[in-house]
C-alpha positions in Angstrom: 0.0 0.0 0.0 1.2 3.6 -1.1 -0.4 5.7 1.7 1.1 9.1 0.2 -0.6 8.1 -3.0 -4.0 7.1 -1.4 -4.1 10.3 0.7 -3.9 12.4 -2.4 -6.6 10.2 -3.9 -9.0 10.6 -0.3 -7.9 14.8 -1.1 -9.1 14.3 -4.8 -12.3 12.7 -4.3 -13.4 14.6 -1.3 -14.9 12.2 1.1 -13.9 8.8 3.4 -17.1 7.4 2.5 -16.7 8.0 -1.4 -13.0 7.0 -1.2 -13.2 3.9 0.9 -16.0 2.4 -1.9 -13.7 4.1 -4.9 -10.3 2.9 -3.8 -11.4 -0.8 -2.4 -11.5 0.2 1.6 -13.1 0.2 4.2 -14.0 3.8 6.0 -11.8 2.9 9.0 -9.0 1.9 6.9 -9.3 5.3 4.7 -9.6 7.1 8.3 -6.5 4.4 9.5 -4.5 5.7 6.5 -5.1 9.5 7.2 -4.1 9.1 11.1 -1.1 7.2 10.3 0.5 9.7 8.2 -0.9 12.7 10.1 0.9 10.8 13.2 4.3 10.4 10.4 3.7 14.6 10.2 3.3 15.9 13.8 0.4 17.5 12.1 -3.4 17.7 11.2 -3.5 17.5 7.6 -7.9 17.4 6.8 -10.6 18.6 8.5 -13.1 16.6 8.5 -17.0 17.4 8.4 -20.5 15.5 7.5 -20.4 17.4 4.1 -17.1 15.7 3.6 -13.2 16.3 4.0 -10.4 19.6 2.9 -6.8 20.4 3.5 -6.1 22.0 6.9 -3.5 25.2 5.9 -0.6 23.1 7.0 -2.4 19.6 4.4 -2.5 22.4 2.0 1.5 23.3 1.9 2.4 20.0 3.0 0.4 18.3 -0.7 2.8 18.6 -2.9 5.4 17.1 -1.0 3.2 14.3 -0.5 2.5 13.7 -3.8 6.4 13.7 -4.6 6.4 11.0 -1.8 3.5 9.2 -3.3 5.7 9.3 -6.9 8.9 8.3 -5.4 7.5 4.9 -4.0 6.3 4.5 -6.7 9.4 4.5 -8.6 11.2 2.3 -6.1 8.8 -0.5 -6.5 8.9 0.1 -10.5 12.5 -0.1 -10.4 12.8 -3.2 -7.9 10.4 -4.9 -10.7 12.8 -4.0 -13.2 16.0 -5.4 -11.1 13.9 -8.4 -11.3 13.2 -8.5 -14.5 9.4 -7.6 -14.7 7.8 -5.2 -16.9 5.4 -4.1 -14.9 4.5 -0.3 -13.0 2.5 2.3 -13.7 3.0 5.7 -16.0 1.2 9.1 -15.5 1.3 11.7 -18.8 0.3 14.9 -18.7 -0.8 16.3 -22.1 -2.8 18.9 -24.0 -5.1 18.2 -26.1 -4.1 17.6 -29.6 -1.2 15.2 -28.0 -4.1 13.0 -25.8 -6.5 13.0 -28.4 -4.4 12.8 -31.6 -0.9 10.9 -31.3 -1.3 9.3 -27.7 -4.2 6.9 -28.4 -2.1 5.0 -30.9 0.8 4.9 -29.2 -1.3 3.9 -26.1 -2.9 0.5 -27.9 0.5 -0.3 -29.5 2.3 -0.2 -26.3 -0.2 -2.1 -24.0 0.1 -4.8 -26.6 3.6 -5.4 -26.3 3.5 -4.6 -21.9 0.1 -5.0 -20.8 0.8 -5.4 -17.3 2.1 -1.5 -17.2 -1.3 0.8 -16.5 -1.3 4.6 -18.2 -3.3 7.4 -16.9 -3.7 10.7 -19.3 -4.1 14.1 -17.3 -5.2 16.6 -20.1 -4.2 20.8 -19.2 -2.8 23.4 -20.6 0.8 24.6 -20.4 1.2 25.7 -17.2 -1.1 22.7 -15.7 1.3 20.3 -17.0 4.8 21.9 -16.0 2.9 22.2 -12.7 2.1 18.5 -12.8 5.5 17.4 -13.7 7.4 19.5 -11.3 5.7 18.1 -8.4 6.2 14.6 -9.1 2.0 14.0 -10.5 2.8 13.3 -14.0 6.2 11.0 -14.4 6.3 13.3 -17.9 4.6 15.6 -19.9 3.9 17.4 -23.4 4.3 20.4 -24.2 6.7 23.6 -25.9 9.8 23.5 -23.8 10.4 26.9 -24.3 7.3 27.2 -21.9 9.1 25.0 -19.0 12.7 26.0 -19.2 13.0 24.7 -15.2 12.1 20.8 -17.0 14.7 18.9 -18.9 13.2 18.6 -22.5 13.4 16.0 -25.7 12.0 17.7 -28.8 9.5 14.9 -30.5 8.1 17.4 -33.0 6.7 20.7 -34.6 3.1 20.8 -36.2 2.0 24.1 -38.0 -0.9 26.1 -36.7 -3.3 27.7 -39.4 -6.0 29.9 -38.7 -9.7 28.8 -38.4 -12.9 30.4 -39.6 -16.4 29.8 -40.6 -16.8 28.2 -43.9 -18.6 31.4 -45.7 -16.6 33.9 -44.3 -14.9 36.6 -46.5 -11.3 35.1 -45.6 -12.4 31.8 -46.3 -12.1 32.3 -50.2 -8.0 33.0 -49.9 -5.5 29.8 -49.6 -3.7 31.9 -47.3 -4.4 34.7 -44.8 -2.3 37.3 -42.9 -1.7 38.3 -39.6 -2.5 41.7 -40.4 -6.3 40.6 -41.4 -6.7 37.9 -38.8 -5.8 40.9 -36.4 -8.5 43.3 -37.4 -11.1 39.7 -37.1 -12.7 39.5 -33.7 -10.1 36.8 -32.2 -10.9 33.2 -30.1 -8.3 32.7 -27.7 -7.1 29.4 -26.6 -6.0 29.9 -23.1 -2.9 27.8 -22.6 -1.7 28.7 -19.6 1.3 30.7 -21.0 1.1 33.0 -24.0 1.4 30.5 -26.8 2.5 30.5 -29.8 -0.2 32.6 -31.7 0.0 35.6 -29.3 3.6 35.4 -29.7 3.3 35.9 -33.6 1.6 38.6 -33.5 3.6 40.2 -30.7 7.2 39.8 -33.0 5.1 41.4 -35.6 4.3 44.4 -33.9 0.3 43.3 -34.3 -2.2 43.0 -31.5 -4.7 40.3 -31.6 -8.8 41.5 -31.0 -9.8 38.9 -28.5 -13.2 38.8 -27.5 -13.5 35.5 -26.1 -11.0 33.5 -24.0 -11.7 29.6 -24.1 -9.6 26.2 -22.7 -10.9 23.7 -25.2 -10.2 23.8 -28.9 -13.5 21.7 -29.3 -15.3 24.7 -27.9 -13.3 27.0 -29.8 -14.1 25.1 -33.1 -17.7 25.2 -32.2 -18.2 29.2 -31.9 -16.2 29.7 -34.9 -18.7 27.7 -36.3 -21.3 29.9 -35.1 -19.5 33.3 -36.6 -18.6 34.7 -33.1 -14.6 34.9 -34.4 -11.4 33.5 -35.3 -8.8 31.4 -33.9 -5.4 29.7 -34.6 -5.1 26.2 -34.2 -3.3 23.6 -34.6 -3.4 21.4 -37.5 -3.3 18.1 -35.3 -6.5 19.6 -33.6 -8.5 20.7 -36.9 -7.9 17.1 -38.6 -10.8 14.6 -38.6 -13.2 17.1 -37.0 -17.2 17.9 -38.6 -17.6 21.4 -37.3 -18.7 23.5 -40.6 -15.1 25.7 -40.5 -12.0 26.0 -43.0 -8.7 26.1 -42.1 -6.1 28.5 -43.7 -2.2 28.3 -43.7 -1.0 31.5 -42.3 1.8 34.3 -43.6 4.2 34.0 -41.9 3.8 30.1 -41.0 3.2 29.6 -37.1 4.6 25.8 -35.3 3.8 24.4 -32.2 7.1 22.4 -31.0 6.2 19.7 -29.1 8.8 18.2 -26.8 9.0 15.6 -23.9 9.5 16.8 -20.6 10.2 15.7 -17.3 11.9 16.7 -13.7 14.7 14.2 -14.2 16.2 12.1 -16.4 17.9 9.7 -14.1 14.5 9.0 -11.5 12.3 8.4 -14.6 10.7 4.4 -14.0 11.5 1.6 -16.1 7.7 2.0 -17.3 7.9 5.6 -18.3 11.8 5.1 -20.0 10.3 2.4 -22.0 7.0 4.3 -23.2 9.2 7.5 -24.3 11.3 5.2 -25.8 8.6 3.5 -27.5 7.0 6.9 -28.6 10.1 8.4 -29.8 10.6 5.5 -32.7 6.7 6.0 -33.7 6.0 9.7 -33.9 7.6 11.7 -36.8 8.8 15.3 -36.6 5.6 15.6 -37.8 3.4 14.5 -35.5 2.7 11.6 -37.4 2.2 8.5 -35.9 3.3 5.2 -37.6 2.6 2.3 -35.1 
């Protein structure tokens, strides 16, 4: 049993009741769990309530360390299995979402194939979600610009061009190309990433200021009121592919990439599970986002 992993789990899912049933234990064992590593602490780490469980200020600052904790077991067990030869262990990604929804789930039903006894959980954020992630020991690894995450140690896997999306009968719609300088007088759909991304930072080498009106977190949703005529937006092309929404998609002048790398804290603490999967992914994904599995 991984107690620092299960208390962040009891933290997650807000109750002993609900996380006793979710994670397989009994309520006194979840409250058994709790005490022991509150007693490990010298200090009260939840408060506890009939509408259900939080952090106490000192659970609050004291989290992250724990989930580090959690992470570094973790990785001990995972490595013992390796010293004895098994290829078993467990590998969180973090991920935005072109990456989950566009190159991961191929990689992910090659790669359980050949290990199946290695599980894979997919936390989907934006930039600064997943630096956060990986710098406190939650996701083993994540995707995302380095350039974004200087603090992480970084594998480039590839770059994917980002082209401007509109509704299918607007005026721009009719070019095979469109410029900065008339998406900027368009009223603009942002995709907040958590860090300026690569659009805004077009615009801003080229002495332009984009006309945002709305500020969204899901390039689904951003598809779907372009669709409606309530702006533009610049996506990438990973994102745009295989979708129905009634938009067109336009190369931009000058070209805009999204670089994609691999990132994680540490090199030399990645598991055997997660060396193997990045080694896995780097043979199958080309510097073009392509996946050939």
């Amino acid at each position: 049993m991984n107690k620092y992993s299960t208390f962040v789990k009891i933290v997650e899912i807000g109750s002993f009741t609900k996380a006793a049933h979710s994670l397989g234990y009994t309520q006194s064992g979840i409250s058994q769990i709790v005490k022991s590593l509150e007693h490990e602490l010298s200090t009260q780490l939840l408060f506890r309530s009939k509408s259900g469980i939080k952090l106490t200020p000192n659970g609050q600052r004291l989290l992250p360390y724990i989930e580090q904790a959690g992470k570094s077991q973790e990785n001990l067990w995972n490595f013992n299995s390796e010293l004895l030869n098994l290829s078993v262990g467990t590998i969180t990604i973090a991920a935005i979402a072109s990456v989950s929804s566009h190159i991961l789930p191929k990689i992910i039903k090659a790669f359980t194939e050949q290990y199946p006894n290695i599980g894979i959980f997919i936390l989907q954020g934006d930039y600064s979600e997943i630096k956060s992630w990986v710098m406190s020991g939650r996701a083993d690894f994540g995707f995302i610009n380095p350039i974004y995450a200087p603090e992480l140690e970084s594998e480039p896997l590839f770059s994917v061009r980002m082209r401007a999306v509109m509704p299918s009968d607007h005026p721009l719609a009719t070019q095979s190309c469109v410029t900065l300088e008339q998406l900027q007088q368009e009223p603009y759909i942002m995709l907040e990433e958590g860090a300026p991304g690569e659009p805004l930072q077009a615009f801003e080498e080229n002495n332009l200021r984009l006309n945002t009106k709305l500020r969204l977190q899901d390039d689904y949703t951003i598809m779907s009121m372009v669709e409606q005529g309530l702006g533009v937006s610049i996506l990438s092309e990973l994102i745009i592919a295989n979708t129905s929404y009634n938009i067109v998609s336009r190369a931009t002048i000058p070209a805009i990439f999204q670089t994609i790398a691999v990132v994680y804290l540490d090199a030399q603490t990645l598991s055997y599970a997660t060396r193997t999967f990045i080694s896995f992914l780097r043979e199958r994904v080309d510097t073009k986002g392509t996946c050939h599995v």
